[in-house]
C-alpha positions in Angstrom: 40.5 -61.1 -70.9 42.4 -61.4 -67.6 42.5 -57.6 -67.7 39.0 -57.3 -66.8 39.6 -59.3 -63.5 41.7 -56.6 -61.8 40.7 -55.1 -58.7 43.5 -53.6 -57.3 46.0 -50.9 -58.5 49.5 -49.9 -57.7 51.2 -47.1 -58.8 54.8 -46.2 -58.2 55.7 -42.7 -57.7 53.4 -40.4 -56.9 54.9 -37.2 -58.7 53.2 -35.0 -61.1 52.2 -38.2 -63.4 51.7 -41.0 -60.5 49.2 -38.8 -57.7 46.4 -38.0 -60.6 46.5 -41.1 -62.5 46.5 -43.3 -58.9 43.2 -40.9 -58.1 42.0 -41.5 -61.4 41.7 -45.3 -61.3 40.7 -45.4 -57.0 37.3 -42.4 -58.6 36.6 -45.4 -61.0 36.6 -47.8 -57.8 39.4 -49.2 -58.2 41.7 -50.0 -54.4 44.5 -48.1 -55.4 48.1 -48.5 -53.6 50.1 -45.4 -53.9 54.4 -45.9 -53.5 56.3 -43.6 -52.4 59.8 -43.3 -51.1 59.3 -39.5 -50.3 58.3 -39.2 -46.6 57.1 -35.6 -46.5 54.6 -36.7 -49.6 53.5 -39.8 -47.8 52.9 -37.6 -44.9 51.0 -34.7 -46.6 48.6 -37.8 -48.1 47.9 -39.6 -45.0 47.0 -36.1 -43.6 44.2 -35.8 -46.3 46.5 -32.9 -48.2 47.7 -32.5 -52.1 51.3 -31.0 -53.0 50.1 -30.6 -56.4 48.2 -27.5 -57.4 46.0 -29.3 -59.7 44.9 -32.0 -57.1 42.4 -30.2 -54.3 42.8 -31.3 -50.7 38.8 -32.6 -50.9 39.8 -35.0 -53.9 42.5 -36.9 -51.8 40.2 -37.0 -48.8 37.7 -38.5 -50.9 39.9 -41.2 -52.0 41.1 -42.3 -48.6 37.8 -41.5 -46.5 36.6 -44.2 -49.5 38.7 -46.0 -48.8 39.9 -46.3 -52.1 43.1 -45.0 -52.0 46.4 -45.5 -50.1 49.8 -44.0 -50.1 53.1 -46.4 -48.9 56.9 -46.7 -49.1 56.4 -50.6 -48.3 57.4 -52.4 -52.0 55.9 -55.5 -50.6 52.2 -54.4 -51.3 53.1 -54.6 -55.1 52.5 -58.6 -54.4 48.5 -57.7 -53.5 48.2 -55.3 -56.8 46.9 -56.8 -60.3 48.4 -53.7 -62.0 51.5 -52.6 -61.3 52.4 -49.0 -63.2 55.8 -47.4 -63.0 55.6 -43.5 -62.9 59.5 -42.6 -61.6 61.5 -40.2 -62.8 64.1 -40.4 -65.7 66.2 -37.4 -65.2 69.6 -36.4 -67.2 73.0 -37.2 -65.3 75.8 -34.7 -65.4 77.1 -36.5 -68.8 73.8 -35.9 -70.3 73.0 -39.5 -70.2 69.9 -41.1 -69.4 69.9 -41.9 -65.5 68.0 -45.0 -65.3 68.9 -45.4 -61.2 64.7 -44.6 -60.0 63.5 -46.8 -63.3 65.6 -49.7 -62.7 65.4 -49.3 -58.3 61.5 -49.5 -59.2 61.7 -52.1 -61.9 64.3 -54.6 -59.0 60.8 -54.0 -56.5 58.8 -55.0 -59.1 60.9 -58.3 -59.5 61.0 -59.0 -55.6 57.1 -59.2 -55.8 56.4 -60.4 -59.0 53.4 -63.1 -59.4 51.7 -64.7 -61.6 49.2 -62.6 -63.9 49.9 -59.3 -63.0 50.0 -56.2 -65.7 53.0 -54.0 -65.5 53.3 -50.8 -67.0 55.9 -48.3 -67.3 55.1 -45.0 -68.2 58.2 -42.7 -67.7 59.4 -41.1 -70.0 62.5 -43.0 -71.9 64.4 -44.1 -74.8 63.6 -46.3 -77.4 63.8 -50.0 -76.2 63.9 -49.6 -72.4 61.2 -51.8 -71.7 61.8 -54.5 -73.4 66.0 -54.3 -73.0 66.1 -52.7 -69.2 62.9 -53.4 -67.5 61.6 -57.1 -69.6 65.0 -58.8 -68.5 64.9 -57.8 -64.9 61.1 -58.9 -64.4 62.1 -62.4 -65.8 64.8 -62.7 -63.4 61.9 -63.9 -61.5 61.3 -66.6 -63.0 58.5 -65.5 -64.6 58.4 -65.1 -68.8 56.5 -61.9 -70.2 53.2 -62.6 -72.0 53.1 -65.9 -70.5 52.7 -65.4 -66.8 52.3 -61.7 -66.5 51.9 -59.2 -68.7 54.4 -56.0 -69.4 53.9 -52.9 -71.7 54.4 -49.8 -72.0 52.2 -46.3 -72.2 53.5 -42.9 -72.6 52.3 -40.0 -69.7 51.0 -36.9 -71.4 50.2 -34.9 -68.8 50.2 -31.2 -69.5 50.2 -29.7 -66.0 48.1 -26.6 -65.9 46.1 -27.3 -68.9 42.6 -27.1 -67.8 41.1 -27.9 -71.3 42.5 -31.5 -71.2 42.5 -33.5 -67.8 43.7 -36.5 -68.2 40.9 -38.5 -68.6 40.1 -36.9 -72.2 43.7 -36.8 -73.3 44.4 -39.9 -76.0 46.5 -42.4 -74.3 49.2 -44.3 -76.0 49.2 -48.0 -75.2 51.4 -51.2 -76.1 52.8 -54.5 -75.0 55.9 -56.8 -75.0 52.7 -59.0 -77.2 49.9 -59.3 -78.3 48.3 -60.9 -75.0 49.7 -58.2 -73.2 48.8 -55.0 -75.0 45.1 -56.4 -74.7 45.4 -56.7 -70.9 47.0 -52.9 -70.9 44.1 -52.1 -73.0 42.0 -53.2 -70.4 43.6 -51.3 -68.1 43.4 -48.0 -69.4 39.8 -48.1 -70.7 38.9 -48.0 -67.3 40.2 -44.2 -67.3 40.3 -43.0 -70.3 38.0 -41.9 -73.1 40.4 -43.1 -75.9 42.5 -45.5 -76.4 45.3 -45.5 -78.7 47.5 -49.0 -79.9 50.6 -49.2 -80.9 52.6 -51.9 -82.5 55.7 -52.0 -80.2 56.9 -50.8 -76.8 59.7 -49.4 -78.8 57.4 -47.6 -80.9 55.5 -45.8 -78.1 59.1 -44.7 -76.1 59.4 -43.0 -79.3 56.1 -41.7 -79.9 56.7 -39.6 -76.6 60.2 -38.7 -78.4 58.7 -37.1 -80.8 55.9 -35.3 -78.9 58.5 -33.3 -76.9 60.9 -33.1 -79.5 58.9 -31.5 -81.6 58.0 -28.6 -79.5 61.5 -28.2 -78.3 62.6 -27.6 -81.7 59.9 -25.6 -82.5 60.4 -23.4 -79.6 63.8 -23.2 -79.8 63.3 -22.3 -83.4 60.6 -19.6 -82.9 62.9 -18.0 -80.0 65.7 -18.0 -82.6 63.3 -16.3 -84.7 62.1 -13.6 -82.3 66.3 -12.5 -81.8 66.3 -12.1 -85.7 63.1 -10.1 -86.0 64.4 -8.1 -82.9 66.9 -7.1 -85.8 65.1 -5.9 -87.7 62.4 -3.9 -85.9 59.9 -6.6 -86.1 57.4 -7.7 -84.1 57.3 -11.2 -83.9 54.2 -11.6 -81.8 52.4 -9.4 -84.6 53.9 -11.9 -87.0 53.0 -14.8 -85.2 49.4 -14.5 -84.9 49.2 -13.2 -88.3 51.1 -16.6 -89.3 47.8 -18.1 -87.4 45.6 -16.7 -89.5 46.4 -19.9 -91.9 44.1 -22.6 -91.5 46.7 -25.0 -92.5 50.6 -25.7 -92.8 51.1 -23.5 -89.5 51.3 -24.0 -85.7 51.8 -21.3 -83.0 54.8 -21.2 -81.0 55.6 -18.6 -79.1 59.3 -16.9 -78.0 59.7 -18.1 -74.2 63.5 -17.7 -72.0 63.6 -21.1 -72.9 62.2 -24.6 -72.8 61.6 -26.2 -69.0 60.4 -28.8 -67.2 61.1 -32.5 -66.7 59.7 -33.9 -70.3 60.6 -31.2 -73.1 64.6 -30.4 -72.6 65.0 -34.1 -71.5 63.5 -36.5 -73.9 64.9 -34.7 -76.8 68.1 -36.1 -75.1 67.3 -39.2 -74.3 66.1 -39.3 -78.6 69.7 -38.1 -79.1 71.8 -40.5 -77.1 69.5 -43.6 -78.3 70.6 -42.8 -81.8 74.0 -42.5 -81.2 73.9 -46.2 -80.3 72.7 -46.7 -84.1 75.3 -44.2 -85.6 73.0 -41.8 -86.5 72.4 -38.0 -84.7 69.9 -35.2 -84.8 71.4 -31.7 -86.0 67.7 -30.1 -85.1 67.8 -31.4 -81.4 72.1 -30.3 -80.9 70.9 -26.5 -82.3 67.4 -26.4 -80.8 69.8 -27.4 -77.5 72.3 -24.3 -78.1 69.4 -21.5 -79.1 67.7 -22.9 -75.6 70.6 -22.8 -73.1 71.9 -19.6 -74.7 68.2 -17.5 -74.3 69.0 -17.0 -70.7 72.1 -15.2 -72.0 70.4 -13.3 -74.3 68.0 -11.9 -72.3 70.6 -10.5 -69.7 72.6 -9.0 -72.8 69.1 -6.9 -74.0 68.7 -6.0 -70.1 72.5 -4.8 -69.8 72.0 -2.9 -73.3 68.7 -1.2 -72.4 70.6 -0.2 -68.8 73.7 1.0 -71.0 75.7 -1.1 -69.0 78.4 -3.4 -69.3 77.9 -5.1 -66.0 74.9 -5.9 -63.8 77.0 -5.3 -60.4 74.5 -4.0 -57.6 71.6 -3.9 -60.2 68.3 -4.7 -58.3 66.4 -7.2 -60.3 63.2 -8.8 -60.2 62.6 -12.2 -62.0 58.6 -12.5 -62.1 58.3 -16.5 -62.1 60.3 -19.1 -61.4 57.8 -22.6 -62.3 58.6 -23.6 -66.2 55.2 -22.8 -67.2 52.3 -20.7 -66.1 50.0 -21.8 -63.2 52.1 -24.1 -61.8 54.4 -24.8 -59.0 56.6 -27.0 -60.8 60.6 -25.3 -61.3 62.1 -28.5 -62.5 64.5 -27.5 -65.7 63.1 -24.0 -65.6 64.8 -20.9 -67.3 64.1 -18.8 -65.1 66.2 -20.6 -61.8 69.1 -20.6 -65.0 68.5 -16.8 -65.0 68.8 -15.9 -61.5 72.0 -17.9 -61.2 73.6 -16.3 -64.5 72.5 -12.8 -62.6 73.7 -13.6 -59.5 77.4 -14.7 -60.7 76.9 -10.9 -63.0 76.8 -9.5 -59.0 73.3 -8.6 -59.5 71.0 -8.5 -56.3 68.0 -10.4 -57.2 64.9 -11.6 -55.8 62.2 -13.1 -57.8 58.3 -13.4 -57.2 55.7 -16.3 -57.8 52.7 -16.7 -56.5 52.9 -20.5 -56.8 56.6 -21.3 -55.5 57.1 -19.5 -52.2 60.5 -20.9 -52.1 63.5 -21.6 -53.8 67.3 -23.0 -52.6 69.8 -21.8 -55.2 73.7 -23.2 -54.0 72.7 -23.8 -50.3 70.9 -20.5 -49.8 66.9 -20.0 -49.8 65.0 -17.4 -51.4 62.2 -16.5 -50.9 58.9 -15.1 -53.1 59.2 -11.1 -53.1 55.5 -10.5 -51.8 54.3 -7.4 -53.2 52.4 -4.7 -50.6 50.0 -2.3 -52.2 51.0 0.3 -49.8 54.9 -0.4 -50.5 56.6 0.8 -53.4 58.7 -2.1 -54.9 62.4 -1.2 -55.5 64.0 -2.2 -58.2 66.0 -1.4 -61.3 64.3 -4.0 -63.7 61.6 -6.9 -63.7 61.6 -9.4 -65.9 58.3 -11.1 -66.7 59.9 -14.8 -67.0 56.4 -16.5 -66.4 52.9 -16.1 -67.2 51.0 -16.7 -64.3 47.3 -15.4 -64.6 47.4 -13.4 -60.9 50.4 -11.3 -61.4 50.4 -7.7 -60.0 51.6 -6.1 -63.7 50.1 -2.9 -63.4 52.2 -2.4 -60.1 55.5 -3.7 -61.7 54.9 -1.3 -64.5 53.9 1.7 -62.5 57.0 1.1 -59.9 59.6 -0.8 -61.9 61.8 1.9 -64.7 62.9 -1.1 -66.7 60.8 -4.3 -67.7 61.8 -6.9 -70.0 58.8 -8.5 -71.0 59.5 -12.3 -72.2 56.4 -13.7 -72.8 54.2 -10.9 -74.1 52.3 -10.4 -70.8 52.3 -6.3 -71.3 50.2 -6.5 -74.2 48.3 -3.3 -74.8 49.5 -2.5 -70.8 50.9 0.9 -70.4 52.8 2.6 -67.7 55.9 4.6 -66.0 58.1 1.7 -66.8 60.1 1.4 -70.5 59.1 -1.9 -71.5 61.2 -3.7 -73.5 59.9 -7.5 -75.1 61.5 -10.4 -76.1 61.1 -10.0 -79.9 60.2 -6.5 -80.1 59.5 -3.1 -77.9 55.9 -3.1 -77.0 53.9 -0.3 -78.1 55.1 1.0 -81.0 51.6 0.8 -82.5 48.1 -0.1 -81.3 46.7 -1.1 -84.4 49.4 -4.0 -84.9 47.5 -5.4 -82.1 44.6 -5.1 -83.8 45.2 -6.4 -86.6 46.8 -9.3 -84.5 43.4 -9.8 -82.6 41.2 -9.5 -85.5 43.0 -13.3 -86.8 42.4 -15.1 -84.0 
């Protein structure tokens, strides 16, 4: 198969999805070209440095000390590669429509340096027909014809940043082709990597197969935060209920109440699902509600805060958000709640600060803020923390000890005690220890 003559490897963008999966293929052996048009990453690479948590310093020196692996903004060394795999991103414009300018910038490169025999692959994350409507036509403006004289298809990224129980090596990838010639030559590809490989009959049917991934759990979470409001109603514990639900061996899967959904993949493709299917007169009343319980938990939250305060305004209120990355144990902020939550609190003429041990900065409007560094010898002044994040390192016992007021979103307090009235998201904590034991005793 022509697959199994590749040598060489280029991957464009080298975000969260392009850096590991170019270090992947050069640690197989593999001469992997890295593109970038981001000078600060291109200059933290050739200095032997990651800018993702998850990638050490010692595996990209590795890679280039090998020899193995180098980072570029020059398109023109897509002509050496035998695989060419598109990793851009596919953000949301203001209209909430897909914005397809980095996909079809990289795709118009592509073209340029198109020759006979290569595989192309796009992996961002998109609607339903992009590669063969978008990204099929432009390659052929070549002069080149798909599954003739090169190959095109298309393979979802499943990265789940932070998860240290799946690298991606052992997470199932999704692979497909414009034909049948060319899904063999992705298969090729990818079984260099990967411990399993999973076909697909049609691109189409693997943009949607990401779809539904992230759709899914934004419903789900959105429904399970919608949820936790209603048992908060009714004097309910929800996390008691949830891992009680768990118990079930079948029929059930955790979710758990959050400030909302972030991140570049799970309040965008859900979107993306939604606009494609306008196209085809049909529409999803799940994704437009899951959308409306998300953007609204923000809101919610700061109501609870303003009702456990007794006030009707936040004015002057000093407030700590505790994480601002869309997930625990990563530096990522992209689509996070949490950046939603500080700007709703600032325009309520609160005076906030925030702390994360992962992201030491933020710019919100123009301004920079920086990560509130806690000092075990300084007593920490403010009205009300609110755990946003997860992270595994955060000083807890010293925001409950210093802080009056905590709202706790994420159930981070559990079985924690101290001066501060602690208030979750989906319950008060501490109403009794042997809900948590009987909670525990499921798992």
């Amino acid at each position: 198969m022509v697959g199994k003559e590749m040598k060489k490897i280029a991957v464009i963008g080298l975000g969260y999805v392009g850096l590991p999966l170019a270090l992947a293929f050069s640690k197989q052996g593999f001469e992997t070209i890295g593109i970038d048009l981001d000078d600060k990453k291109l200059q933290v690479l050739k200095e032997g440095r990651s800018y993702i948590k998850e990638i050490s310093d010692e595996r990209v020196k590795a890679a280039i000390s090998g020899k193995r692996f180098s980072s570029t903004k020059d398109m023109r060394r897509l002509k050496e590669a035998d695989v060419i795999i598109i990793c851009v991103p596919t953000p949301l414009t203001a209209d909430d429509e897909p914005d397809m300018t980095y996909l079809i910038q990289a795709g118009a490169s592509v073209r340029d340096h198109l020759r006979h025999n290569q595989i192309v692959v796009l992996e961002s994350s998109t609607y339903p027909g992009t590669t063969r409507e978008v990204l099929k036509p432009m390659l052929e403006q070549s002069g080149l014809i798909a599954g003739t004289d090169f190959y095109l298809g298309y393979s979802p990224e499943r990265v789940d940043p932070g998860n240290r129980s799946y690298p991606l090596e052992v997470i199932p990838k999704v692979i497909s082709g414009i034909t049948e010639k060319c899904i063999n030559a992705v298969e090729d590809v990818y079984r260099t990597v990967f411990q399993t490989v999973v076909r697909i009959s049609s691109t189409d049917a693997a943009e949607m197969t990401k779809l539904l991934e992230n759709t899914y759990r934004f419903v789900n979470i959105s429904f399970i935060n919608e949820i936790a409001q209603l048992c908060t109603n009714m004097g309910i514990d929800v996390w008691e209920v949830i891992e009680v639900a768990r118990s079930k061996p079948f029929g059930f899967s955790a979710f758990f109440p959050s400030p909302g959904v972030g991140g570049h993949c799970i309040p965008v493709d859900p979107v993306y699902l939604q606009w494609r299917s306008k196209q085809f007169g049909a529409t999803s009343s799940f994704i437009a509600i899951s959308r409306e319980i998300n953007n609204k938990m923000p809101v919610y939250i700061i109501e609870r805060i303003k009702e456990a305060l007794s006030r009707e305004s936040l004015s002057c209120v000093k407030i700590l958000v505790v994480g601002v990355a869309f997930k625990a144990n990563i530096d990522d902020i992209r689509e996070s709640s949490s950046i939603e939550m500080i700007k709703l609190l600032q325009r309520e003429g609160a005076l906030v600060s925030y702390h994360d041990p992962y992201v030491h900065e933020i710019t919100l409007q123009g301004e920079k803020l920086a990560s509130y560094r806690f000092n075990e010898h300084e007593r920490c002044a403010y009205d009300c923390a609110i755990i946003a994040v997860n992270h595994d390192d955060l000083p807890l016992q010293q925001i409950i000890d210093q802080v009056p007021l905590v709202y706790d979103t994420r159930n981070a307090l559990k079985r924690m005690s101290g001066k501060a009235k602690i208030i979750r998201l989906g319950g008060e904590i501490g109403v009794s220890d042997e809900r948590s034991d009987i909670a525990d005793s499921t798992r």
